[in-house]
ZAZALO-959261 format. One record per atom (N, C-alpha, C): residue number from 0; residue in one letter; chain; atom name; x, y, z. Coordinates in Angstrom, 3 decimals, always signed. Example, Ala and Ser with C-alpha at 12.3 -4.5 7.8 and 13.67 -1.06 7.14 Angstrom:
<rs>
<r nr="0" rest="A" kette="A" atom="N" east="+13.190" north="-5.690" up="+7.800"/>
<r nr="0" rest="A" kette="A" atom="CA" east="+12.300" north="-4.500" up="+7.800"/>
<r nr="0" rest="A" kette="A" atom="C" east="+13.200" north="-3.300" up="+7.800"/>
<r nr="1" rest="S" kette="A" atom="N" east="+12.850" north="-2.250" up="+7.080"/>
<r nr="1" rest="S" kette="A" atom="CA" east="+13.670" north="-1.060" up="+7.140"/>
<r nr="1" rest="S" kette="A" atom="C" east="+12.900" north="+0.030" up="+7.870"/>
</rs>
This chain:
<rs>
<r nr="0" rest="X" kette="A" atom="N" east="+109.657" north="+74.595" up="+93.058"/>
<r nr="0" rest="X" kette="A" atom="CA" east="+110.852" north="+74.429" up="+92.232"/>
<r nr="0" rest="X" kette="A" atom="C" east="+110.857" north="+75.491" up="+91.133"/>
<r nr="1" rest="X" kette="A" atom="N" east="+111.755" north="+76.073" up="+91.190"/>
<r nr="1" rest="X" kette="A" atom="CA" east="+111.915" north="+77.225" up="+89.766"/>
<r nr="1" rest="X" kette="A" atom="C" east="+112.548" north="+76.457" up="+88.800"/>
<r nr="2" rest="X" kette="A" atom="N" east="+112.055" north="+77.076" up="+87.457"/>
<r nr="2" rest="X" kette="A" atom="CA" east="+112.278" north="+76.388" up="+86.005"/>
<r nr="2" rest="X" kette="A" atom="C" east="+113.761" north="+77.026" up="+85.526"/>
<r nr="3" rest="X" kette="A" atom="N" east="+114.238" north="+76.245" up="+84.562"/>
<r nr="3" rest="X" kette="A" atom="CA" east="+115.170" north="+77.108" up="+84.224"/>
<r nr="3" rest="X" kette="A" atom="C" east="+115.115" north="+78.543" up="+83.442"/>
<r nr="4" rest="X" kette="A" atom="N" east="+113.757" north="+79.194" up="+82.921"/>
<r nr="4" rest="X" kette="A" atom="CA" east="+113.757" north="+80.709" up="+82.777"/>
<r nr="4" rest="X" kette="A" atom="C" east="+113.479" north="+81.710" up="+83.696"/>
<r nr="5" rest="X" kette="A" atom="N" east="+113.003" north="+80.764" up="+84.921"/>
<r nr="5" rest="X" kette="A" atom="CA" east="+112.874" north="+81.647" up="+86.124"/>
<r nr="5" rest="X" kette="A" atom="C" east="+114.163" north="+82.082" up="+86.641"/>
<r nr="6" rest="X" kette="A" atom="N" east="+115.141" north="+80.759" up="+86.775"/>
<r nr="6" rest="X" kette="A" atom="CA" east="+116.255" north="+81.219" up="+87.960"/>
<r nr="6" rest="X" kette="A" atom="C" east="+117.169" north="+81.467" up="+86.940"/>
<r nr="7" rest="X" kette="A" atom="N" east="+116.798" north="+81.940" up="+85.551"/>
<r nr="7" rest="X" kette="A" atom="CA" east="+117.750" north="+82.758" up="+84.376"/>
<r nr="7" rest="X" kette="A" atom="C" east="+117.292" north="+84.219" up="+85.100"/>
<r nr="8" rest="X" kette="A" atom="N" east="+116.030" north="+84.226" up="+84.733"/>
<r nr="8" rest="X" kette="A" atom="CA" east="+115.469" north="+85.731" up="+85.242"/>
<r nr="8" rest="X" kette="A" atom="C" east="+115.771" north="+86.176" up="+86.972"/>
<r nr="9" rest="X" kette="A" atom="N" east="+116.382" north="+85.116" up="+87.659"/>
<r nr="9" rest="X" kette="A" atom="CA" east="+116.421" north="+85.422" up="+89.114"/>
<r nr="9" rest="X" kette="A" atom="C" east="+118.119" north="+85.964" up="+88.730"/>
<r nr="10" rest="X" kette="A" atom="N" east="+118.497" north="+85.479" up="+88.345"/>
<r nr="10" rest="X" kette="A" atom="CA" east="+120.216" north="+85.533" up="+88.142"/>
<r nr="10" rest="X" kette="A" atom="C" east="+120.442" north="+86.887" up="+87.461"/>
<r nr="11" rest="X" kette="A" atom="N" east="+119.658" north="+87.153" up="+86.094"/>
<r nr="11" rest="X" kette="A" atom="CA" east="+119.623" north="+88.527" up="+85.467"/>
<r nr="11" rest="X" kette="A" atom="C" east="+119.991" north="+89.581" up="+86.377"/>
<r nr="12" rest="X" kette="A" atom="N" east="+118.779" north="+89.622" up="+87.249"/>
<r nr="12" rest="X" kette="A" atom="CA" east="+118.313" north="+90.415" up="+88.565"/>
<r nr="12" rest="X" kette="A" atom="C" east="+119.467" north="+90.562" up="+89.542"/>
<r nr="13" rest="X" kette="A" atom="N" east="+119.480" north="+89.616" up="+89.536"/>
<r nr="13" rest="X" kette="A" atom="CA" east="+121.286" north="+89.576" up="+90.641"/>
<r nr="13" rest="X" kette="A" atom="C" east="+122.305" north="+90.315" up="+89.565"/>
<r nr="14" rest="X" kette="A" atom="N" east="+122.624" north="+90.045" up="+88.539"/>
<r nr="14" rest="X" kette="A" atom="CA" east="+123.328" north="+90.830" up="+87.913"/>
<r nr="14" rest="X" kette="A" atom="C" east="+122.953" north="+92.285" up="+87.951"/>
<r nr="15" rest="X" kette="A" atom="N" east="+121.976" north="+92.346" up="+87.468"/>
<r nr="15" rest="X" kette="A" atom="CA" east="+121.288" north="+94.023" up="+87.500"/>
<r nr="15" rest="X" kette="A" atom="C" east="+121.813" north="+94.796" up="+88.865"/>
<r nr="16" rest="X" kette="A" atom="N" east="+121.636" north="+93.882" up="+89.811"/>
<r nr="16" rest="X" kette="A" atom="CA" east="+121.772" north="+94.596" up="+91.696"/>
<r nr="16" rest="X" kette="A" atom="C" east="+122.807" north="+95.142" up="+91.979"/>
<r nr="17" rest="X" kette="A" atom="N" east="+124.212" north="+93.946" up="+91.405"/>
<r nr="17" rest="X" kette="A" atom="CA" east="+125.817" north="+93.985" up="+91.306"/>
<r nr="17" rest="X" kette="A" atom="C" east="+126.043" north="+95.361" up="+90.040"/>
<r nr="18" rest="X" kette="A" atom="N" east="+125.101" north="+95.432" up="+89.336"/>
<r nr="18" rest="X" kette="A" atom="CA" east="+125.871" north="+96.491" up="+88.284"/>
<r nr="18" rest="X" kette="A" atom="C" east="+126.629" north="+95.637" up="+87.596"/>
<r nr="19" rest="X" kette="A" atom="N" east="+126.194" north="+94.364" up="+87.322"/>
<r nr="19" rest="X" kette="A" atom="CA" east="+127.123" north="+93.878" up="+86.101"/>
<r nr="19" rest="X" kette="A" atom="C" east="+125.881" north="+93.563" up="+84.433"/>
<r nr="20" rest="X" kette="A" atom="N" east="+126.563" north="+94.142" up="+83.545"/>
<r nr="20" rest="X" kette="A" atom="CA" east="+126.143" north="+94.444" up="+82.556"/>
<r nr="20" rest="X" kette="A" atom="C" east="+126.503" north="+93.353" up="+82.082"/>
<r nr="21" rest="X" kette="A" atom="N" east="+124.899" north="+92.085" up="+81.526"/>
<r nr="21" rest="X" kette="A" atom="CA" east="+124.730" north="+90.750" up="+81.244"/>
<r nr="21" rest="X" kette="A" atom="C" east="+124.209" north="+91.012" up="+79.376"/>
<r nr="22" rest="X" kette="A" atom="N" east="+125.133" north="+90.440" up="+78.321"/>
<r nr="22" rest="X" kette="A" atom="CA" east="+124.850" north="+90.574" up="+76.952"/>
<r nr="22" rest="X" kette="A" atom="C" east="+124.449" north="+89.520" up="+76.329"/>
<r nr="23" rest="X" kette="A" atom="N" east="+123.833" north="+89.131" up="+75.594"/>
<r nr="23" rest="X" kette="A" atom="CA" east="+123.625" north="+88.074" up="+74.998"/>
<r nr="23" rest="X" kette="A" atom="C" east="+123.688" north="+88.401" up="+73.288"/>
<r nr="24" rest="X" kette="A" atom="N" east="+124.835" north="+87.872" up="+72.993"/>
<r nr="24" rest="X" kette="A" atom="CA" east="+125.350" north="+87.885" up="+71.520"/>
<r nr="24" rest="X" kette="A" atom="C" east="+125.375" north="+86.832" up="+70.577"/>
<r nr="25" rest="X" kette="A" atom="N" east="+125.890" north="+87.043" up="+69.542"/>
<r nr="25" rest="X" kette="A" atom="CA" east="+126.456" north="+86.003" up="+68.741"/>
<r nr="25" rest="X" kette="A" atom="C" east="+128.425" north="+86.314" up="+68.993"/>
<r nr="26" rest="X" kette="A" atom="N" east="+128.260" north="+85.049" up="+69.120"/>
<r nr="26" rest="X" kette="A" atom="CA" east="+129.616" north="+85.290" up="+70.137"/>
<r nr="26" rest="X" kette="A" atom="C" east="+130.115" north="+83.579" up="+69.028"/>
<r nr="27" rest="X" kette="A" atom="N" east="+129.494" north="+82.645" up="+68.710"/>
<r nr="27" rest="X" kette="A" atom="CA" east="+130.060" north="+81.559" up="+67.862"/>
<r nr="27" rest="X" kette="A" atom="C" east="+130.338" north="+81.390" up="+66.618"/>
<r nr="28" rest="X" kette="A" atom="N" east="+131.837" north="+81.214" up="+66.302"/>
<r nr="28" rest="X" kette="A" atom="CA" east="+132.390" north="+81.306" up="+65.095"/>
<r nr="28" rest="X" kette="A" atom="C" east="+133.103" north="+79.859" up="+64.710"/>
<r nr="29" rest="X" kette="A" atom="N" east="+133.162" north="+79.616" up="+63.452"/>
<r nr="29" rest="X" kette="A" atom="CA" east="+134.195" north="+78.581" up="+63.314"/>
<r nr="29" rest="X" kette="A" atom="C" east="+135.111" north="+78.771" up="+63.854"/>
<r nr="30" rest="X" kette="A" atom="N" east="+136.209" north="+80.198" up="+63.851"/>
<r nr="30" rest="X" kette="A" atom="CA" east="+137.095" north="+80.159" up="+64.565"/>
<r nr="30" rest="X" kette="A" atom="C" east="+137.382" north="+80.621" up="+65.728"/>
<r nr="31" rest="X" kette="A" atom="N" east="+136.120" north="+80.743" up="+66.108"/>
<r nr="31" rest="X" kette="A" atom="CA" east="+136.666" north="+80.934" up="+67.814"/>
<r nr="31" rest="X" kette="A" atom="C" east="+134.824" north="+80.606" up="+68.176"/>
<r nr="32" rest="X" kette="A" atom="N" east="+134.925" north="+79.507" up="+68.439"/>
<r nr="32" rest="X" kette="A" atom="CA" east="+133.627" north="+78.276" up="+69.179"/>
<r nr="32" rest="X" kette="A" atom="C" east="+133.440" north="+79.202" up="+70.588"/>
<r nr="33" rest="X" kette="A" atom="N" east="+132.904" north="+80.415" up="+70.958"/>
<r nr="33" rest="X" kette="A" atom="CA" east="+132.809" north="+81.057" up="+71.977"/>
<r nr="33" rest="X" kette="A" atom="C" east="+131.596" north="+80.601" up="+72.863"/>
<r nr="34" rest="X" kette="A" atom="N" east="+131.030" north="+80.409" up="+74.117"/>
<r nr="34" rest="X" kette="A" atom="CA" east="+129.973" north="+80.214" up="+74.704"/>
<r nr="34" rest="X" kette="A" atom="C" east="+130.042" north="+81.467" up="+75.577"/>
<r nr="35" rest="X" kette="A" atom="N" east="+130.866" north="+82.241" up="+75.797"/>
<r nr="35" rest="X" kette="A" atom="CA" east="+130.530" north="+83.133" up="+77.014"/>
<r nr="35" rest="X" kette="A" atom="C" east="+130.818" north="+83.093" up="+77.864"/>
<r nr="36" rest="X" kette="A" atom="N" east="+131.350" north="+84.159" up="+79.045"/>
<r nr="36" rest="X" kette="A" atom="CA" east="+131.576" north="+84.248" up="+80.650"/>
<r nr="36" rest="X" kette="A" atom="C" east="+131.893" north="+85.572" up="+80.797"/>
<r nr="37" rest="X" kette="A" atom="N" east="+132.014" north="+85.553" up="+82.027"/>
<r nr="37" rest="X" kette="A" atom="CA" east="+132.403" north="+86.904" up="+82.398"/>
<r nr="37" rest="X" kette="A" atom="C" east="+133.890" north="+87.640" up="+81.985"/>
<r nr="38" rest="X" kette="A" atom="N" east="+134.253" north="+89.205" up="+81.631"/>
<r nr="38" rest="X" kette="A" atom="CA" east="+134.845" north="+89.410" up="+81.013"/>
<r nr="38" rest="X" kette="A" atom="C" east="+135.440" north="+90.851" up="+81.378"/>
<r nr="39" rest="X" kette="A" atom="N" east="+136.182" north="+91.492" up="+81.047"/>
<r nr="39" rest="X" kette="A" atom="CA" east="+136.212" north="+93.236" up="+81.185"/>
<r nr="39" rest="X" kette="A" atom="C" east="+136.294" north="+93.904" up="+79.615"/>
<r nr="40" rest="X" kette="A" atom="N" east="+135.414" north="+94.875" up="+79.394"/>
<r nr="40" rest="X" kette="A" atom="CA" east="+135.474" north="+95.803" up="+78.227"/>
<r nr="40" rest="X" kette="A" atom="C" east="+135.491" north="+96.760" up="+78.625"/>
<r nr="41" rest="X" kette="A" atom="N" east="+136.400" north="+97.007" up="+78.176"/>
<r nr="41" rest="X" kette="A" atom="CA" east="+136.642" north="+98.682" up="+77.919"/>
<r nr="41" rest="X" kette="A" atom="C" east="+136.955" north="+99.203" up="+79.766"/>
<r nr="42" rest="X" kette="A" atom="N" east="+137.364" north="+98.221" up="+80.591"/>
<r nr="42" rest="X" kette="A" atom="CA" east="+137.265" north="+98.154" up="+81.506"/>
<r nr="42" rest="X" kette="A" atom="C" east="+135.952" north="+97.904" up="+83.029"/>
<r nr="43" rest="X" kette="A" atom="N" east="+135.663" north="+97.686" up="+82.080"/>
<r nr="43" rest="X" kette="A" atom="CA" east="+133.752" north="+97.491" up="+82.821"/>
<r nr="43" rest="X" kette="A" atom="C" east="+133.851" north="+95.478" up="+83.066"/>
<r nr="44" rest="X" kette="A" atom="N" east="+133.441" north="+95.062" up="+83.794"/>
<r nr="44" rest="X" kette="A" atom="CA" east="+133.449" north="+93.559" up="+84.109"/>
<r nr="44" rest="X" kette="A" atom="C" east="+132.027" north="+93.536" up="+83.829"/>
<r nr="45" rest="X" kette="A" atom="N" east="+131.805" north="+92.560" up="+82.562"/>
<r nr="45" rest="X" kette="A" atom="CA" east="+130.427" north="+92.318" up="+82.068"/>
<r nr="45" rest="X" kette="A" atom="C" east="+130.332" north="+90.947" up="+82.071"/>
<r nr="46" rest="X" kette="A" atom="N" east="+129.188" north="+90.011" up="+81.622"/>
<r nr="46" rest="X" kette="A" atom="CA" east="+129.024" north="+88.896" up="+81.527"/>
<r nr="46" rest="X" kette="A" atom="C" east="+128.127" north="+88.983" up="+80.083"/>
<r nr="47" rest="X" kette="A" atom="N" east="+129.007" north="+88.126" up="+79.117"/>
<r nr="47" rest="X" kette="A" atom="CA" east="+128.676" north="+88.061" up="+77.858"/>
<r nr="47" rest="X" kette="A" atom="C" east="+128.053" north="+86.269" up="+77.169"/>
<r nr="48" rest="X" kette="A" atom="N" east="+127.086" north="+85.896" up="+76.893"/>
<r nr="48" rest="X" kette="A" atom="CA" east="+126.613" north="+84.878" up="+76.477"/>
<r nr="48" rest="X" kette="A" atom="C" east="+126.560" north="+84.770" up="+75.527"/>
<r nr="49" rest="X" kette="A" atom="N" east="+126.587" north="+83.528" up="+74.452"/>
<r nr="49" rest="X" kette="A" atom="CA" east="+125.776" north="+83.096" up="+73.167"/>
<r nr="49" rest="X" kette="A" atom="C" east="+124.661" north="+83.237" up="+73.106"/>
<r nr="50" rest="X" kette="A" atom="N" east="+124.066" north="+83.711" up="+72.256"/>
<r nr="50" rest="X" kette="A" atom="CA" east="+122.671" north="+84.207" up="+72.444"/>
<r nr="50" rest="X" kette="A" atom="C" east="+121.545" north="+82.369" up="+72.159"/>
<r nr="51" rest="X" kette="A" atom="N" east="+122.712" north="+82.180" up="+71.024"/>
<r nr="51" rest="X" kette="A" atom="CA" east="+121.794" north="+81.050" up="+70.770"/>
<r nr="51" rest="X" kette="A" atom="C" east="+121.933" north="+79.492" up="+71.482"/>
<r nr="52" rest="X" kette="A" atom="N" east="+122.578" north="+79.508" up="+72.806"/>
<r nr="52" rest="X" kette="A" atom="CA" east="+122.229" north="+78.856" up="+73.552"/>
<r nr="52" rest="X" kette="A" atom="C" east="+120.769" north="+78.210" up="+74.363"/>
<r nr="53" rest="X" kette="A" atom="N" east="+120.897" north="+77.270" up="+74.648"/>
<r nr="53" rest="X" kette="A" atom="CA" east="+119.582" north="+77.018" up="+75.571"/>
<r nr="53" rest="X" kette="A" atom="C" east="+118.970" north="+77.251" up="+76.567"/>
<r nr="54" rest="X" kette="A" atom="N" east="+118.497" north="+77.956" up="+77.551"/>
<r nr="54" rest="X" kette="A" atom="CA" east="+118.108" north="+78.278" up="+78.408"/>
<r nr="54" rest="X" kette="A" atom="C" east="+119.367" north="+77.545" up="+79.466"/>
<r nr="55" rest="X" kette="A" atom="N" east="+119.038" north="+76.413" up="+79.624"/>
<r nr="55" rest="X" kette="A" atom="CA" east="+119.877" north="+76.223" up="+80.585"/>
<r nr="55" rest="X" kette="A" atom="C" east="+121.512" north="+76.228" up="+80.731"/>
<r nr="56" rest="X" kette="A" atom="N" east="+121.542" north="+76.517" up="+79.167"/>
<r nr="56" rest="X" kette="A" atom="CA" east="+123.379" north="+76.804" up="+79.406"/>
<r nr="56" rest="X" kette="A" atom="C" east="+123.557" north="+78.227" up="+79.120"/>
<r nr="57" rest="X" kette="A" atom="N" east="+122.811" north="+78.986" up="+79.133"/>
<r nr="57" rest="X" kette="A" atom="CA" east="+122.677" north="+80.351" up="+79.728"/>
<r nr="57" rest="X" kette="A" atom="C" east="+122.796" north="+80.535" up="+81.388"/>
<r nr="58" rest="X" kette="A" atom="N" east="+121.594" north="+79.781" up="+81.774"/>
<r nr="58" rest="X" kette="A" atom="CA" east="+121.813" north="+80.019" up="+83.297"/>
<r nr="58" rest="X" kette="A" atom="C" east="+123.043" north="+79.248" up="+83.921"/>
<r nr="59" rest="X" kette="A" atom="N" east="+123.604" north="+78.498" up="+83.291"/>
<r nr="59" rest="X" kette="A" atom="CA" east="+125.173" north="+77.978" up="+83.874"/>
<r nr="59" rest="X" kette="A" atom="C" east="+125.980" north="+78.833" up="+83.808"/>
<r nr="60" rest="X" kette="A" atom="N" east="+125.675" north="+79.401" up="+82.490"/>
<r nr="60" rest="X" kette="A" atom="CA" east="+127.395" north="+80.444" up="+82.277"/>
<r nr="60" rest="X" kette="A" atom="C" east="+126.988" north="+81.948" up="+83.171"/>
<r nr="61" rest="X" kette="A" atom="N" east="+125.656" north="+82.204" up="+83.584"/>
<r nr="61" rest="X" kette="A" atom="CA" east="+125.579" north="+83.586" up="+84.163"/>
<r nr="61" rest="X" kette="A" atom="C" east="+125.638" north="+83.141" up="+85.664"/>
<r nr="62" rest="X" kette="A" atom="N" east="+125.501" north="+81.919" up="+86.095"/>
<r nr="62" rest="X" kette="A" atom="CA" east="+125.669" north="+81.589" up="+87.444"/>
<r nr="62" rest="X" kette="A" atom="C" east="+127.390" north="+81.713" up="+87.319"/>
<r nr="63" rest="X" kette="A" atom="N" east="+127.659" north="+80.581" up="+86.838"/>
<r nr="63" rest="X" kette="A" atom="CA" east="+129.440" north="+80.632" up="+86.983"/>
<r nr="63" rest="X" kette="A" atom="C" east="+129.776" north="+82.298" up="+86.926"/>
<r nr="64" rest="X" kette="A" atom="N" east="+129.365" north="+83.151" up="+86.159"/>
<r nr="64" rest="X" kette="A" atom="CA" east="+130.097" north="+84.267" up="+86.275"/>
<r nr="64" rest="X" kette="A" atom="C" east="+130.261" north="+85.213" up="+87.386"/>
<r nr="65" rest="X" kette="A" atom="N" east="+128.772" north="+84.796" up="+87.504"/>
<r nr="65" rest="X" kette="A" atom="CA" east="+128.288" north="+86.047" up="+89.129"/>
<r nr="65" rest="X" kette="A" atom="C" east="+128.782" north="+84.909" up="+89.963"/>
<r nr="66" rest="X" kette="A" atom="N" east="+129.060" north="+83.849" up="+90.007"/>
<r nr="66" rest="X" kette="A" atom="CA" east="+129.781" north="+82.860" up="+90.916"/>
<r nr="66" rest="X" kette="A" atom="C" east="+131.462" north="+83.496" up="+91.566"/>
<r nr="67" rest="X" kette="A" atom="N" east="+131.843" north="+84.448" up="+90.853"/>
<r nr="67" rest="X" kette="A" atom="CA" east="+133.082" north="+84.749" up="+91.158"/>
<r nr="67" rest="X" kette="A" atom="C" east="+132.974" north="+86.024" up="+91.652"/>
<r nr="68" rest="X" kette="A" atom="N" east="+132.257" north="+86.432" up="+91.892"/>
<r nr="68" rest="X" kette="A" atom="CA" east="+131.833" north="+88.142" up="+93.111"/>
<r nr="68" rest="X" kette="A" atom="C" east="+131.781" north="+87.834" up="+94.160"/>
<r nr="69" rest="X" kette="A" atom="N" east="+132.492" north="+88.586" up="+95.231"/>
<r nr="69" rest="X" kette="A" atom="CA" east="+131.875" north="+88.436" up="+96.567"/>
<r nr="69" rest="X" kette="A" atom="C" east="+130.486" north="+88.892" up="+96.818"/>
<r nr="70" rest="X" kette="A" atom="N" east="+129.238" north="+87.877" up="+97.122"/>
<r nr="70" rest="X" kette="A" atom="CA" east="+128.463" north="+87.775" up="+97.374"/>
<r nr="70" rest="X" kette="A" atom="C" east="+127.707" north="+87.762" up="+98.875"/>
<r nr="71" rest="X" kette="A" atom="N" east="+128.676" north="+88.369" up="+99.862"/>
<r nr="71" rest="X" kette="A" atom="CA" east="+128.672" north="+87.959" up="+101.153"/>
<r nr="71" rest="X" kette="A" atom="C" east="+128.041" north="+89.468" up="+101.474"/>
<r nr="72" rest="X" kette="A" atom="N" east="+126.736" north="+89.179" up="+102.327"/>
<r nr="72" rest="X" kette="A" atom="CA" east="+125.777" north="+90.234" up="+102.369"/>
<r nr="72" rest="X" kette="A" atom="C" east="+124.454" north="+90.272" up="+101.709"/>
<r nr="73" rest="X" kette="A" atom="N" east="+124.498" north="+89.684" up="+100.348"/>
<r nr="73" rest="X" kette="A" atom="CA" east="+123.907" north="+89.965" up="+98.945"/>
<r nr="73" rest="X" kette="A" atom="C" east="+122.501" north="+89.042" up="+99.983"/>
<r nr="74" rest="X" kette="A" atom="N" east="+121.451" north="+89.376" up="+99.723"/>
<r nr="74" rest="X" kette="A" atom="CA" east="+120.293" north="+88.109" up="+99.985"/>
<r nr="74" rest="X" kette="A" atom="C" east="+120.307" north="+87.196" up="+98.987"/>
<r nr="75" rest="X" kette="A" atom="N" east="+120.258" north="+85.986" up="+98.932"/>
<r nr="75" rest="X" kette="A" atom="CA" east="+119.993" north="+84.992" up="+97.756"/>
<r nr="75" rest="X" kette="A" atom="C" east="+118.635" north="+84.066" up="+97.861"/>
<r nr="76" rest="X" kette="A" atom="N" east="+118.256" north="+83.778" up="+96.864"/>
<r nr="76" rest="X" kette="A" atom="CA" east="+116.587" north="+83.277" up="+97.132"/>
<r nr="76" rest="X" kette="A" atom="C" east="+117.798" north="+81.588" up="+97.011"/>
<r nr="77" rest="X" kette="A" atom="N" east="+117.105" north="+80.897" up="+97.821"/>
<r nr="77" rest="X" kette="A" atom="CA" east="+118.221" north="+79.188" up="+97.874"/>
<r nr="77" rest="X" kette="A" atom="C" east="+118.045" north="+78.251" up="+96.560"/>
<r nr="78" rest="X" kette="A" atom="N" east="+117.134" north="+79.143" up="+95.574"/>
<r nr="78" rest="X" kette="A" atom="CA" east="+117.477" north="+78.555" up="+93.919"/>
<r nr="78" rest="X" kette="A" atom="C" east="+118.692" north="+79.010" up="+93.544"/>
<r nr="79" rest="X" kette="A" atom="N" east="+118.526" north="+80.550" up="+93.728"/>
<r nr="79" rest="X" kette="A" atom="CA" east="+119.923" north="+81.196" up="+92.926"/>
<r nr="79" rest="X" kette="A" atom="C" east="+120.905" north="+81.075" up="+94.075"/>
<r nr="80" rest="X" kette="A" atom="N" east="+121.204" north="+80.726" up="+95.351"/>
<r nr="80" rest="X" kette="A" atom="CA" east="+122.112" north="+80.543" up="+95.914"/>
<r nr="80" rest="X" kette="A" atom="C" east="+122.711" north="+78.756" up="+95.774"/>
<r nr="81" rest="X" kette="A" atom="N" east="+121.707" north="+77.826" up="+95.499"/>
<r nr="81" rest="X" kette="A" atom="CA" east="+121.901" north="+76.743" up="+94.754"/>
<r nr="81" rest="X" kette="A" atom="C" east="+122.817" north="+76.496" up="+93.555"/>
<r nr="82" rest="X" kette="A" atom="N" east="+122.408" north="+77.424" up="+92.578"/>
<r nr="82" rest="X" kette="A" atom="CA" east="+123.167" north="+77.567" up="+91.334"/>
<r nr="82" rest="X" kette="A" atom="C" east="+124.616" north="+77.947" up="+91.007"/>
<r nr="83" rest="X" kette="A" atom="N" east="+124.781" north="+79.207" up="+91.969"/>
<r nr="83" rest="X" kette="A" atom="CA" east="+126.045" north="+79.765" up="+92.376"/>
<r nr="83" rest="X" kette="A" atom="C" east="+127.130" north="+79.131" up="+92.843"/>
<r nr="84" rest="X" kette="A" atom="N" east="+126.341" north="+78.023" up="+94.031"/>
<r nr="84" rest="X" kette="A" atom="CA" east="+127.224" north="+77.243" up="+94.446"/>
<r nr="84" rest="X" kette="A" atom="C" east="+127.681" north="+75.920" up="+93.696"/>
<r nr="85" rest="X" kette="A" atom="N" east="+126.850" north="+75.368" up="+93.075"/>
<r nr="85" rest="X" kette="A" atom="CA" east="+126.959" north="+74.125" up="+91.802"/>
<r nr="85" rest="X" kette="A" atom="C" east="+127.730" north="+74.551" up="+90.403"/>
<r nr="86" rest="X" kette="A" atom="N" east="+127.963" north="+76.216" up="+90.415"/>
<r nr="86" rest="X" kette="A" atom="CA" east="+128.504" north="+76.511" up="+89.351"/>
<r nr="86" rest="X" kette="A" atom="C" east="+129.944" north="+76.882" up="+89.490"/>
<r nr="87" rest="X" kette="A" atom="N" east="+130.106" north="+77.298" up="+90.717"/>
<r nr="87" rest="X" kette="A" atom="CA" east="+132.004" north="+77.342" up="+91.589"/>
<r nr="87" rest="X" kette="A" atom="C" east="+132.380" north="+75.748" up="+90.950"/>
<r nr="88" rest="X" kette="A" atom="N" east="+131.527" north="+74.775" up="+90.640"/>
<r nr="88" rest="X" kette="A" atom="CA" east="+132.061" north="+73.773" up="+90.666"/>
<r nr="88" rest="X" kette="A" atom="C" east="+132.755" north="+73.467" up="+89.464"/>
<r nr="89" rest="X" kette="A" atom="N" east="+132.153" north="+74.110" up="+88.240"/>
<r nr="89" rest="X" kette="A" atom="CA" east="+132.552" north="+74.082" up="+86.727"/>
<r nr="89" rest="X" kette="A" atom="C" east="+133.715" north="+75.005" up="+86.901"/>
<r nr="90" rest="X" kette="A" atom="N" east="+134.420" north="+74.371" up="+86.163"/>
<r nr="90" rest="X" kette="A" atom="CA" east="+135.787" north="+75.598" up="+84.702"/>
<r nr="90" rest="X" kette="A" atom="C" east="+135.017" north="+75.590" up="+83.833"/>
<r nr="91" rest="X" kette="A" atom="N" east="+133.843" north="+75.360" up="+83.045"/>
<r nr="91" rest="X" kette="A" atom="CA" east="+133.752" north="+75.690" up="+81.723"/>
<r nr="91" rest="X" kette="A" atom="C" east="+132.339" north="+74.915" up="+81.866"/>
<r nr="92" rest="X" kette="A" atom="N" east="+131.539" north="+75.314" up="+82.030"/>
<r nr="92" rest="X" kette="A" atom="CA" east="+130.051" north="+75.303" up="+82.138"/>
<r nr="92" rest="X" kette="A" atom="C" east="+129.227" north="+74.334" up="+80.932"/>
<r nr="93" rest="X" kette="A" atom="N" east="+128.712" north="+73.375" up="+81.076"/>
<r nr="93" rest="X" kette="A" atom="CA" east="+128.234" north="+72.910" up="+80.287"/>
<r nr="93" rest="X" kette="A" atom="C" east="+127.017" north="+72.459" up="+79.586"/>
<r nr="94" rest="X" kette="A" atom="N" east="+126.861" north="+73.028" up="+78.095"/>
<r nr="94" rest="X" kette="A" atom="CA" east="+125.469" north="+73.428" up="+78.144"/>
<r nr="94" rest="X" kette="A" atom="C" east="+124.090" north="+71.861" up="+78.185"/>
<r nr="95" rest="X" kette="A" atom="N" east="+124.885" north="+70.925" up="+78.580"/>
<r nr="95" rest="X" kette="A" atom="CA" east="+124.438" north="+69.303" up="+78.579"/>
<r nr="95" rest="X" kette="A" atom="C" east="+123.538" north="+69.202" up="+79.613"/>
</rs>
């Protein structure tokens, strides 16, 4: 069974493969309560997080994001192909 900093670090990796550029910020404000997802800057499709999230609502919001790439081809280890698929299931990922 992988932990949740493993299949954070398995997911990273998948990002890294895709060329999607994964940030982890301060992204939460009173006025705009941000958690993160995937996004385009400056025209580039990145995946941007709260930094000060928990491990595991990190790996929700970077699954949900890389959840929306065609992935067909990609090898998936059946943790991170687990996640991907449990995370199509969220609109809005939750860090609970």
């Amino acid at each position: 069974m992988i932990h949740d900093q493993g299949l954070l670090s398995l997911l990273e990796g998948l990002a890294e493969q895709l060329q999607i550029p994964v940030g982890y910020v301060d992204l939460a404000t009173e006025e705009l309560p941000g958690r993160g997802g995937l996004c385009v800057l400056r025209g580039e499709r990145r995946i941007i997080i709260e930094r000060t999230l928990d491990t595991r609502a990190k790996t929700r919001l970077l699954a949900a994001g890389l959840a929306q790439f065609d992935l067909e081809g990609v090898y998936l280890l059946p943790a991170v192909r687990q996640a991907l698929e449990e995370a199509k299931g969220f609109d809005h990922p939750d860090a609970s």
